[in-house]
RODO-2510 file (C-alpha; in nm, 4 decimals, decimal comma):
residues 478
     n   res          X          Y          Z
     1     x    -1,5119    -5,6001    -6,5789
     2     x    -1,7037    -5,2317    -6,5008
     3     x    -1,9078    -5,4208    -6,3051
     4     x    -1,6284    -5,5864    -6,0629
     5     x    -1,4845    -5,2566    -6,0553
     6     x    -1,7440    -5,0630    -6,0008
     7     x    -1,8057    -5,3330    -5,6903
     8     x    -1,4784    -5,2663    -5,5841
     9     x    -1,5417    -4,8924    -5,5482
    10     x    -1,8610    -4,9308    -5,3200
    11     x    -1,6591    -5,2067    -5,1068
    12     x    -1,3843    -4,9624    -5,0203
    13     x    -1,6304    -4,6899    -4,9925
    14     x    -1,7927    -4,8414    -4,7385
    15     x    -1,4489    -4,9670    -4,5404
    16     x    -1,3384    -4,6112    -4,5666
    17     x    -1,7282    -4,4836    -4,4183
    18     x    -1,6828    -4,7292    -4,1350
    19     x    -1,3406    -4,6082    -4,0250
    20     x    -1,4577    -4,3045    -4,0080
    21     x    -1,7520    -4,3723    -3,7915
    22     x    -1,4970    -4,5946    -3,5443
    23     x    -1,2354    -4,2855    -3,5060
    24     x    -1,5437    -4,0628    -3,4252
    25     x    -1,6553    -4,3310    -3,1659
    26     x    -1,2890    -4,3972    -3,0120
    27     x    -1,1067    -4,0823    -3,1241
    28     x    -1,0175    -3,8274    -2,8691
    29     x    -1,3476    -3,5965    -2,6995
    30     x    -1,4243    -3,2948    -2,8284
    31     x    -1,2234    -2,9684    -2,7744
    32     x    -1,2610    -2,7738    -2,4762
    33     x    -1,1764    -2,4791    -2,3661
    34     x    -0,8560    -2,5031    -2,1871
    35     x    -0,8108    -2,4283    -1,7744
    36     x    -0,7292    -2,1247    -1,6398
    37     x    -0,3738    -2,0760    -1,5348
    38     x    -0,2971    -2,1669    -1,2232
    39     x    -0,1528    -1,8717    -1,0160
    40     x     0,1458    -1,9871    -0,7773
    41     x     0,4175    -1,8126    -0,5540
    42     x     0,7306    -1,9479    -0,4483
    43     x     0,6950    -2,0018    -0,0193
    44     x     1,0413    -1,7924     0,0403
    45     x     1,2960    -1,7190    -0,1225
    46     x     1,7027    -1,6953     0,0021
    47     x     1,8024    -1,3680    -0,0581
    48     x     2,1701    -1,4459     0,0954
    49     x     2,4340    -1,5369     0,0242
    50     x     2,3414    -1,5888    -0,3121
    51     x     2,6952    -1,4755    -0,4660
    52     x     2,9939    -1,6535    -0,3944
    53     x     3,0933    -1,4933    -0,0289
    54     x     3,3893    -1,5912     0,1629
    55     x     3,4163    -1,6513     0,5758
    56     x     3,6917    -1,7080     0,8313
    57     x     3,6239    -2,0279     0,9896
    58     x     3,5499    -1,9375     1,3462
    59     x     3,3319    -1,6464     1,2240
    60     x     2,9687    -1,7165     1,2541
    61     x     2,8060    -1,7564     0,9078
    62     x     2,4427    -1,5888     0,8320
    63     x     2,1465    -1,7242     0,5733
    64     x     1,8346    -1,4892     0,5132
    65     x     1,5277    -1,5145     0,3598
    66     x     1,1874    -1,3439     0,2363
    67     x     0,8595    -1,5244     0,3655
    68     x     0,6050    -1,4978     0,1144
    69     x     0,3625    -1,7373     0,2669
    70     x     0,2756    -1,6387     0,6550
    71     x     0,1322    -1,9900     0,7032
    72     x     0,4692    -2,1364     0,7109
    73     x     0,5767    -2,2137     1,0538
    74     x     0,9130    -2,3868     1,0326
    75     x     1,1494    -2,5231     0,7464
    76     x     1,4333    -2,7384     0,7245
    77     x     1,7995    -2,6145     0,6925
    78     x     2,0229    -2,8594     0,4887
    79     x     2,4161    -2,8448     0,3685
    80     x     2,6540    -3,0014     0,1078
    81     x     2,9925    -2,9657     0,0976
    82     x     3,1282    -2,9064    -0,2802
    83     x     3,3126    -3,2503    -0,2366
    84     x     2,9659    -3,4312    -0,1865
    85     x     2,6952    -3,5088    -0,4419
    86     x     2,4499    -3,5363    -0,1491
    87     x     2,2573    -3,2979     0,1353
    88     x     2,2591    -3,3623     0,4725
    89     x     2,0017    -3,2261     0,7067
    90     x     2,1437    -2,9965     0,9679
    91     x     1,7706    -2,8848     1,1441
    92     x     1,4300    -2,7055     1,1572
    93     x     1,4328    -2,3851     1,2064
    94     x     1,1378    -2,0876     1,2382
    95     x     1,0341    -1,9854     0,9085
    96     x     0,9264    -1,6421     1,0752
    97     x     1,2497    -1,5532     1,1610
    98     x     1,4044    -1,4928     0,8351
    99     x     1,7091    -1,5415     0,8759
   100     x     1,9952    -1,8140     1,0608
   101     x     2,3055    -1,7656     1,1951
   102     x     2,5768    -2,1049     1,2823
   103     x     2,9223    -2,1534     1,3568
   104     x     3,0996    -2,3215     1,0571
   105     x     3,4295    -2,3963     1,2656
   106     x     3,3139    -2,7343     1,2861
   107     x     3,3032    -2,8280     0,8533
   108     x     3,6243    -2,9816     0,7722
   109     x     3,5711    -2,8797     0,3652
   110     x     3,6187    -2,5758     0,2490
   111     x     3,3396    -2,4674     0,0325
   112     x     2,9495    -2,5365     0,1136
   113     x     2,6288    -2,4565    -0,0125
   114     x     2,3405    -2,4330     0,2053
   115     x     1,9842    -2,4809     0,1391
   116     x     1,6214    -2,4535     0,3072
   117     x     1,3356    -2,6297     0,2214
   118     x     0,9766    -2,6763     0,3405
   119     x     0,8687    -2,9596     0,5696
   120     x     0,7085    -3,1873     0,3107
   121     x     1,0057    -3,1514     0,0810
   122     x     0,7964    -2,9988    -0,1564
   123     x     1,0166    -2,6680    -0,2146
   124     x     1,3516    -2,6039    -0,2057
   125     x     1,5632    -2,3161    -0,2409
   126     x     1,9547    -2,3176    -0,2129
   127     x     2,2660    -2,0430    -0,1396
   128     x     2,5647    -1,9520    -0,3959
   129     x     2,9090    -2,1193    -0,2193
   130     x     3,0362    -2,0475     0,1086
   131     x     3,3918    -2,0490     0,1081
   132     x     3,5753    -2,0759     0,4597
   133     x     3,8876    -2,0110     0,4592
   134     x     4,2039    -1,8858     0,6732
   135     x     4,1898    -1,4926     0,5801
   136     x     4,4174    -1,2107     0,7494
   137     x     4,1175    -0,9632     0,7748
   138     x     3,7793    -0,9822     0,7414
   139     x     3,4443    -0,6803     0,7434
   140     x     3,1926    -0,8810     0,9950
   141     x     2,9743    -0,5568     1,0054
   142     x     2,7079    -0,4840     0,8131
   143     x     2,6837    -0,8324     0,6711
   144     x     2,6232    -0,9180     0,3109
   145     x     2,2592    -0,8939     0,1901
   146     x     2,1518    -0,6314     0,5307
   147     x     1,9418    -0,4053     0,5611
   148     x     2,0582    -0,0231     0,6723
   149     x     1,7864     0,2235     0,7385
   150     x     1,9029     0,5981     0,7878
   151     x     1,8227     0,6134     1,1353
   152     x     2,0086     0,3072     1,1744
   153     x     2,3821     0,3223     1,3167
   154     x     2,6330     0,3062     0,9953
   155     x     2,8948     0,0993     1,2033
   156     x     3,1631    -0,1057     1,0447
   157     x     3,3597    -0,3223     1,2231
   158     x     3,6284    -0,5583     1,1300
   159     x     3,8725    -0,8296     1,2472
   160     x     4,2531    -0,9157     1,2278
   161     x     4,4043    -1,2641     1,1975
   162     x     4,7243    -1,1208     1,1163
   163     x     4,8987    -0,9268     1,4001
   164     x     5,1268    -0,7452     1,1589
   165     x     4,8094    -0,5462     0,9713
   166     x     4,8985    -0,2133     1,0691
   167     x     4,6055    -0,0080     0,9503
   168     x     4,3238    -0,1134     0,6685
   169     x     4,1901     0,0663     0,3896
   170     x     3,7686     0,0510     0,2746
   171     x     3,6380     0,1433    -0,0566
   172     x     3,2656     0,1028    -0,1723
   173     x     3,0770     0,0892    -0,4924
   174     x     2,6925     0,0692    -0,5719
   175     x     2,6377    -0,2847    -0,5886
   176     x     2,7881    -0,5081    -0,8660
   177     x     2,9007    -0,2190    -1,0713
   178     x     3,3067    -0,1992    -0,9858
   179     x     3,2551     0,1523    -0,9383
   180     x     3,5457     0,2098    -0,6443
   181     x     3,5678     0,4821    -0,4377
   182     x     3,7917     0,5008    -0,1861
   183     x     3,6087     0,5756     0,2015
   184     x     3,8303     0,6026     0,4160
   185     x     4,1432     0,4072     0,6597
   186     x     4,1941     0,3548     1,0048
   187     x     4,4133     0,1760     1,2273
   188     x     4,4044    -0,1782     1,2634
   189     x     4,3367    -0,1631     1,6595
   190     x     4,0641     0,0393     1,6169
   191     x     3,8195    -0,2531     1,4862
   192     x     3,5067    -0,0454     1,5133
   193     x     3,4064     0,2704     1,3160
   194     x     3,0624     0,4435     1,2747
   195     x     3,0665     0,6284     0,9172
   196     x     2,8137     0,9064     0,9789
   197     x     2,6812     1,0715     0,6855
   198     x     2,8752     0,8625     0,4067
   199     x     2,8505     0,9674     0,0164
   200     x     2,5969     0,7648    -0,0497
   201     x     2,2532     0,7487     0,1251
   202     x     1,9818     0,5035    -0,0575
   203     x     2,0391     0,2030    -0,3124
   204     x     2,2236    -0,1058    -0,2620
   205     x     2,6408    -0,1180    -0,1601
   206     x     2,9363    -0,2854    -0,2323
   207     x     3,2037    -0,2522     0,0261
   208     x     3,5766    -0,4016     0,0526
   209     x     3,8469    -0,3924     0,2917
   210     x     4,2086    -0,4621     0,2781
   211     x     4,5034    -0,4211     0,5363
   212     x     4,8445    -0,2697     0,4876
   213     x     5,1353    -0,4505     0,6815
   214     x     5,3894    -0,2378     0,8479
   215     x     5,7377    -0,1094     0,7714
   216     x     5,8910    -0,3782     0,9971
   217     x     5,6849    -0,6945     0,8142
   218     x     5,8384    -0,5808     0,5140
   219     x     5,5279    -0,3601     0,3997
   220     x     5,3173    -0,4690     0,1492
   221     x     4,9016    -0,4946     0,1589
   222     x     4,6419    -0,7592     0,1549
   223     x     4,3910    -0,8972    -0,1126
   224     x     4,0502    -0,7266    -0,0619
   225     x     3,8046    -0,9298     0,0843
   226     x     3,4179    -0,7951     0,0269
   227     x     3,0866    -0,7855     0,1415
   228     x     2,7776    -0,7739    -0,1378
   229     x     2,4622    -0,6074    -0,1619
   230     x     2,4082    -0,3992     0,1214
   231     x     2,1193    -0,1986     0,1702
   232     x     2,0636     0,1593     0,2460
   233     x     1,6941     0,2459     0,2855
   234     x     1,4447     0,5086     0,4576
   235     x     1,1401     0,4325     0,6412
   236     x     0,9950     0,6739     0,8415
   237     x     0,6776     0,7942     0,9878
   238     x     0,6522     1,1631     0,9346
   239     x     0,2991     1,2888     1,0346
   240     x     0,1012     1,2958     1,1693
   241     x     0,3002     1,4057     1,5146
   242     x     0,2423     1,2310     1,8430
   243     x    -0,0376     1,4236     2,0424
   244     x    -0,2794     1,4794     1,7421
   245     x    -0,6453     1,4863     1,7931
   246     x    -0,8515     1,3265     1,5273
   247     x    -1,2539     1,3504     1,4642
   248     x    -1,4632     1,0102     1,3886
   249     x    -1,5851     0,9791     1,0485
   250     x    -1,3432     1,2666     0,8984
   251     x    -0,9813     1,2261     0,7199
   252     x    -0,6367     1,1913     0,8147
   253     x    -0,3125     1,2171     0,6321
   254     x    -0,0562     0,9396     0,7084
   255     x     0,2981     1,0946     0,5734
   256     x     0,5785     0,9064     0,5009
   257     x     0,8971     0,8713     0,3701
   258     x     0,9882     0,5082     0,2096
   259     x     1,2973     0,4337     0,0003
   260     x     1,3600     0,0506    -0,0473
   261     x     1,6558    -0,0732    -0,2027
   262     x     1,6694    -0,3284    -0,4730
   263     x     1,5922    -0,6734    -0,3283
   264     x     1,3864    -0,5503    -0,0484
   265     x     1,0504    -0,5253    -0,2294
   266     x     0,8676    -0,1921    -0,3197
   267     x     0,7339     0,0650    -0,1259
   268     x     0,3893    -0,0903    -0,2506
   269     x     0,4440    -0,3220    -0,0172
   270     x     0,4057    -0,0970     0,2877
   271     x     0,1245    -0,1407     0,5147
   272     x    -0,0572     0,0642     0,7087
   273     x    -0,2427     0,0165     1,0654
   274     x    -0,4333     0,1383     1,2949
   275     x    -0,4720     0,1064     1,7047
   276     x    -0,7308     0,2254     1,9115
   277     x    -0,5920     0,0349     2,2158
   278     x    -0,2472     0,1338     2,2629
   279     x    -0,0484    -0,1181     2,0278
   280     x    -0,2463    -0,4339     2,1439
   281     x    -0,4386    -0,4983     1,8343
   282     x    -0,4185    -0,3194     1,4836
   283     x    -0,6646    -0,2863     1,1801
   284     x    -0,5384    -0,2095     0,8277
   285     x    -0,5969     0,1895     0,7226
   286     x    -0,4184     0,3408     0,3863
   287     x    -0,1943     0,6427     0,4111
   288     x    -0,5341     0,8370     0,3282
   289     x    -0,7105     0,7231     0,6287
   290     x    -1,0870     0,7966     0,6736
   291     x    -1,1828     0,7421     1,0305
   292     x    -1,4149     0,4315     1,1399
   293     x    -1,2088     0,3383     1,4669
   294     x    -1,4396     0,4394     1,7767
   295     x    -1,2903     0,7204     2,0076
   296     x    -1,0041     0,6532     2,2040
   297     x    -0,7523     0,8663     2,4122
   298     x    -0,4589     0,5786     2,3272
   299     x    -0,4407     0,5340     1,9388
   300     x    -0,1579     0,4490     1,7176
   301     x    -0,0545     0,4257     1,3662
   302     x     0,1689     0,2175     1,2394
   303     x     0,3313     0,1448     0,8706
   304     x     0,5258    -0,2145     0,8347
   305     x     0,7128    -0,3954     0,5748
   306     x     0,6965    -0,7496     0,5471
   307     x     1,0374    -0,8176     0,3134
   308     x     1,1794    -0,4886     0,4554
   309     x     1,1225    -0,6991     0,7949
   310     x     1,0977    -0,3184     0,9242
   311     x     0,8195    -0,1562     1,1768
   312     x     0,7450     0,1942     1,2738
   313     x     0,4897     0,3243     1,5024
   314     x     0,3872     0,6454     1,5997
   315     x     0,1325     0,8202     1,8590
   316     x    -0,0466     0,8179     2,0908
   317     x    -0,3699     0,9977     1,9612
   318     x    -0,6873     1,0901     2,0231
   319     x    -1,0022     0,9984     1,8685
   320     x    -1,3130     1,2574     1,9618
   321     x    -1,6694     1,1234     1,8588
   322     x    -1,8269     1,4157     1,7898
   323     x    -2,0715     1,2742     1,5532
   324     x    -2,4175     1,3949     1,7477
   325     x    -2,2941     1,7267     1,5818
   326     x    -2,3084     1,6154     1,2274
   327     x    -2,5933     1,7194     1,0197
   328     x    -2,8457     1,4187     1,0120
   329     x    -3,1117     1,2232     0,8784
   330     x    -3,3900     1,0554     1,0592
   331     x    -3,7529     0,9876     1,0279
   332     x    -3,9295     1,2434     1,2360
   333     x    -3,7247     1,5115     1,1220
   334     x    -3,8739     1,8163     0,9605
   335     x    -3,7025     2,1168     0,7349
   336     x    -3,8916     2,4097     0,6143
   337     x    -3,8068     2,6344     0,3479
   338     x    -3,9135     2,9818     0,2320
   339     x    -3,8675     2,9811    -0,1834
   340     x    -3,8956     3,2574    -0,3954
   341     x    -3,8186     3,3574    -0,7600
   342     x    -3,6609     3,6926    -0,8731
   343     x    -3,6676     3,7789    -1,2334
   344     x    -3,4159     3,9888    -1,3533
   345     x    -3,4755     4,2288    -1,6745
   346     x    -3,2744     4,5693    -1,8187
   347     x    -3,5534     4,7241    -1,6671
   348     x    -3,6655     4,6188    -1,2993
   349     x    -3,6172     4,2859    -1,0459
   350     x    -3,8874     4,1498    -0,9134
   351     x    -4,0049     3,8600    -0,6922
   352     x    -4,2610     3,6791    -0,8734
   353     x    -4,3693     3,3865    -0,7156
   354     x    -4,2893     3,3278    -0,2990
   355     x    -4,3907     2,9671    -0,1361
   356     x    -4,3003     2,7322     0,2011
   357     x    -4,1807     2,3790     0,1514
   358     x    -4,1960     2,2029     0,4470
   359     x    -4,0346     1,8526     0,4103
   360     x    -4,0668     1,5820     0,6568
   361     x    -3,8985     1,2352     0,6921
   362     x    -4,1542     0,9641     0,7728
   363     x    -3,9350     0,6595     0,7413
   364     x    -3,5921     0,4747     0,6772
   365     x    -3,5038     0,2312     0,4778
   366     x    -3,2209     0,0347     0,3317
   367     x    -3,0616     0,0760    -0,0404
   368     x    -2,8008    -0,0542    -0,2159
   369     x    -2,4972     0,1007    -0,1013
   370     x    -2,7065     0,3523     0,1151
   371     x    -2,9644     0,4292     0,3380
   372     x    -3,3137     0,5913     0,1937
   373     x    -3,5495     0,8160     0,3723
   374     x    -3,9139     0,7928     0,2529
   375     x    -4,0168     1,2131     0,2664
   376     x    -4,3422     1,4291     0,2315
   377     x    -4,3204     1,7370     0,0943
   378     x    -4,6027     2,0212     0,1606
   379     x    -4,6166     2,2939    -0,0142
   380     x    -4,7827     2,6205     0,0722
   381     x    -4,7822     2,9693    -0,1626
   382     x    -4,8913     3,3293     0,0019
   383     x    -5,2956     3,2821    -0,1358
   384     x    -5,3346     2,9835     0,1396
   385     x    -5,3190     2,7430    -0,1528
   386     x    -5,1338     2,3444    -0,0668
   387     x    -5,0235     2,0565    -0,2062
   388     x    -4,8292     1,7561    -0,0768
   389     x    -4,6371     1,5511    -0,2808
   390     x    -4,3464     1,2321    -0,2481
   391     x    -4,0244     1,2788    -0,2003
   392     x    -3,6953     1,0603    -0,1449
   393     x    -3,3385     1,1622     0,0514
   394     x    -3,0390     0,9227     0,0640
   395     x    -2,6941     0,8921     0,2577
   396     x    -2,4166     0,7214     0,0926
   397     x    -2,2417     0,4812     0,2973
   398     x    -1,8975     0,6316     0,1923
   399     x    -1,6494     0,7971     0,4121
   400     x    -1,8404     1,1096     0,4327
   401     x    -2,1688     0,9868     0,4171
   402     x    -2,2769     1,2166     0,1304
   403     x    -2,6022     1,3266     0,1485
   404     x    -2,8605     1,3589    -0,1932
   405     x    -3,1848     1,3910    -0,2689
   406     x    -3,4391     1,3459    -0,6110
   407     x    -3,6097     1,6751    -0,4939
   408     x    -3,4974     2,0708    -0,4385
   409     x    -3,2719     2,1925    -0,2604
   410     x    -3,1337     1,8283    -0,1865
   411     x    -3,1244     1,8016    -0,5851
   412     x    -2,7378     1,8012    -0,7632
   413     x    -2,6211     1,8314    -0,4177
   414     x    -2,2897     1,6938    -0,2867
   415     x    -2,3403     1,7231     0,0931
   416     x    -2,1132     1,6067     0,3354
   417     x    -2,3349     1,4104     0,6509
   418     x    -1,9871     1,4772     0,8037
   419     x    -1,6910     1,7037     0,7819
   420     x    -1,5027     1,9052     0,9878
   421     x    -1,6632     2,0332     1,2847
   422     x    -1,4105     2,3073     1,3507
   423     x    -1,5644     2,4620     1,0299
   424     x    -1,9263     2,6284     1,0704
   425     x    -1,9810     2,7218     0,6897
   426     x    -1,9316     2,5412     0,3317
   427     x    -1,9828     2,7331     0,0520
   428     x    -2,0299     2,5453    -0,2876
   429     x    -2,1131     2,6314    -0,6597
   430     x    -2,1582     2,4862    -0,9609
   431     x    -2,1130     2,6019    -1,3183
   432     x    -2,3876     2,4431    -1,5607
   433     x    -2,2503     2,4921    -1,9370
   434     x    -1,9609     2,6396    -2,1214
   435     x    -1,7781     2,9822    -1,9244
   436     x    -1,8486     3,2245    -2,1555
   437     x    -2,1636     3,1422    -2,3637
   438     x    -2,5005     3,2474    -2,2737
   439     x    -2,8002     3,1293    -2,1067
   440     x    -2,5314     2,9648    -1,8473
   441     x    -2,6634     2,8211    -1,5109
   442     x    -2,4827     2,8024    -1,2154
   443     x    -2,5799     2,6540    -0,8473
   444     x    -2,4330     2,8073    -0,5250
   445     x    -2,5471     2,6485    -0,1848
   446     x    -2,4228     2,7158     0,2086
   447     x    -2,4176     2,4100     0,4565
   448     x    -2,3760     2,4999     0,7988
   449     x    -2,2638     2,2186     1,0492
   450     x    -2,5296     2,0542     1,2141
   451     x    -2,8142     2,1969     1,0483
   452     x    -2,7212     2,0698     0,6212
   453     x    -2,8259     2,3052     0,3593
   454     x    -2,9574     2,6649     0,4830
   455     x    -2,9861     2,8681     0,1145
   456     x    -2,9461     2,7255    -0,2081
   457     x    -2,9702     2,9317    -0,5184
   458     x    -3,0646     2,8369    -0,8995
   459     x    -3,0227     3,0862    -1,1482
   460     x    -2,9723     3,1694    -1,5481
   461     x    -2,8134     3,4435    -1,6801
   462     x    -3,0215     3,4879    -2,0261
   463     x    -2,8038     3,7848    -2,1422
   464     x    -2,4655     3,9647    -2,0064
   465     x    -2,5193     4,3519    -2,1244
   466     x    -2,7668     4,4202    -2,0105
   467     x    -2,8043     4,1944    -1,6963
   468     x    -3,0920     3,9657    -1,7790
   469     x    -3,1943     3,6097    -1,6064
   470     x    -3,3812     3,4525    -1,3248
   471     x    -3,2724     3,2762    -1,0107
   472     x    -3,4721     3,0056    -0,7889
   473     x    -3,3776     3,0630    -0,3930
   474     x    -3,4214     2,8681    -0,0827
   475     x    -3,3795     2,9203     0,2501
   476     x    -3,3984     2,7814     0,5515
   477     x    -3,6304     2,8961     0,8505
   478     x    -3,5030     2,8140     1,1952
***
């Protein structure tokens, strides 16, 4: 009996090994790491009507929309009426335009929605319902979902299907809060008004109208009929002003003023350009704009907004290339410097040690993120003594080509290769420790334009009262 059981035992143990080596063989493969998300964004997007909006039938009806992907040439523009559970295709239509007006006198229904979608069908996006309907009044200007900029005109205009509308009454809110005020009434007739310099001048609008019959009708007023969500932005150019003249290689300040309103974008999304040939073509520049175009007598800036669908341009400018006036590097070129050492004690100052460095480019050559210039450096002291030794300069290739060396006086030296010519002299220094606390170092150098660094001073103050310390000086020989 042990022994059948103990058979048994080894019999399933064996069944049980074999599964196990079959599930390995046919299970599922290994874990691996899992792929990265994939990063989409929707083509476009309808940005009206997307709440329920009502029309008079014979007035022309108005879908907009952001492009997100410029590569998008056309799209196709479908309907449904409410009554239907299917879409029929009513055209293409540019993508880059961004927006579509029709005439809706000829849909029988009443209430619609409207859709786009690209070519292949493989995105869609669709409008809240369009009702059209017999109204007596109706705001046709601005339109639900615009755009106002405050050097745009702030016209309202209106029209009357009702003869016996004496005069209407508009009141606005900031958009979907039910916040009425009341703006203001005019006369029926009138049908146009420009509201300069309203109570409200950024952020997004509600506005409503409604009309008051007259005496003889039996008085009474109309339901209000509204228009959503319209904008009220700024986007302006601000300096720098037409006529400027500009230096190559040096800075200029692109000022603004941008205020989008919600469902516009961000003021992130403002570009900026530039034009060297009068508007014809336009490179991309930040409001901080370091100079690269070549000269020009005919530039432009510009700033743009892509959902904003806004452009402003201002100019022209000049662009001087006056570059051959920078201070330079190339091989050939020699500096020599007299160098001297005072020492400083309670009791005397004295020069104790006087020398001539003469350094002397031999070649160029590129760097990573710069260009290097292989240097000699000969060195001469008062008793007719020399020595030459290695040396290595550098310019950065950043906006002001910054200038360094491993070697005195190039040493801990931020020198511009460029900056304003209209300024002869640049005075820098340095403080080397904590203000305060002694021995303290400090470095104090003087570029002059054209010619780089003409003295350069090194010293340590060892002691406050009495003076005490020692100073390293260089200067320049013409």
């Amino acid at each position: 009996m042990q022994m059948n059981k103990l058979r048994i035992w080894c019999m399933l143990t064996g069944l049980l090994l074999l599964l196990s080596a079959c599930s390995k063989e046919q299970g599922t493969e290994p874990d691996v790491p899992p792929p990265p998300p994939v990063t989409w964004k929707q083509p476009f997007e309808i940005t009206f009507p997307k709440d329920t909006v009502t029309y008079f039938r014979s007035h022309p009806v108005t879908i907009r929309w952001v492009l997100y992907d410029s590569t998008l040439a056309t799209l196709d523009l479908y309907y449904r009426s409410l009554d239907e559970d299917f879409w029929t295709k009513e055209s293409r239509i540019s993508a880059a335009t961004r927006s579509f007006t029709f005439q809706p006198n000829r849909f029988s229904a009443k209430k619609y929605r409207f859709a786009l979608s690209t070519t292949d069908g493989s995105y869609w996006d669709s409008t809240s319902v369009v009702s059209l309907d017999r109204v007596p009044l109706m705001l046709v200007e601005p339109e639900a979902g615009q755009l106002r900029l405050k050097t745009d005109t702030n016209r309202f205009t209106w029209i009357i299907m009702d003869d016996a509308i004496a005069f209407i009454e508009l009141r606005w809110s900031p958009a979907g809060t039910g916040a009425w005020t009341n703006g203001w009434t005019k006369q029926a007739s009138v049908s146009t008004f420009v509201w300069e310099n309203p109570p409200f001048s950024t952020g997004s609008m509600d506005f409503e109208i409604r009309g008051h019959y007259d005496a003889s009708s039996g008085g009474g007023v109309t339901e209000w009929t509204s228009v959503r969500g319209v904008g009220y932005g700024e986007f302006s150019l601000t300096a720098p002003p037409a006529g400027s003249v500009f230096r190559r290689f040096l800075k200029a300040q692109i000022s603004s003023t941008v205020i989008v309103p919600p469902g516009f974008g961000t003021a992130a999304e403002t570009v900026y350009e530039v034009s060297t040939d009068g508007g014809t073509t336009w490179s991309a520049t930040s409001s901080d704009w370091t100079i690269l175009q070549p000269a020009s007598t005919n530039a432009s800036v510009r700033m743009r907004h892509e959902i904003m669908g806004r452009v402003t341009a201002s100019g022209p400018y000049i662009i001087e290339d006056k570059s051959s006036e920078y201070f330079s590097l190339s091989p050939g070129k020699v500096f020599r410097y007299y160098v001297y050492r005072v020492d400083e004690t309670r009791y005397s100052r004295d020069t104790t040690s006087k020398a001539w460095h003469t350094i002397t480019v031999l070649r160029e050559r590129a760097g990573i993120g710069r260009t290097e210039y292989e240097c000699s450096i000969a060195i001469e002291t008062p008793d007719g003594s020399r020595s030459t030794s290695p040396g290595l300069l550098w310019r950065q290739h950043d906006g002001q080509q910054m200038i360094g060396g491993y070697f005195e006086p190039f040493k801990n030296v931020n020198l511009p290769g460029i900056h304003d010519i209209s300024v002869d002299v640049l005075t820098t220094r340095i403080l080397h420790g904590t203000p305060g606390e002694i021995p303290i170092s400090s470095t104090s150098y003087e570029t002059h334009r054209g010619k780089g660094i003409v003295s350069k001073t090194n010293t340590t103050a060892v002691s406050r009262m009495p003076p005490q310390g020692y100073g390293t000086h260089y200067i320049l020989l013409e």
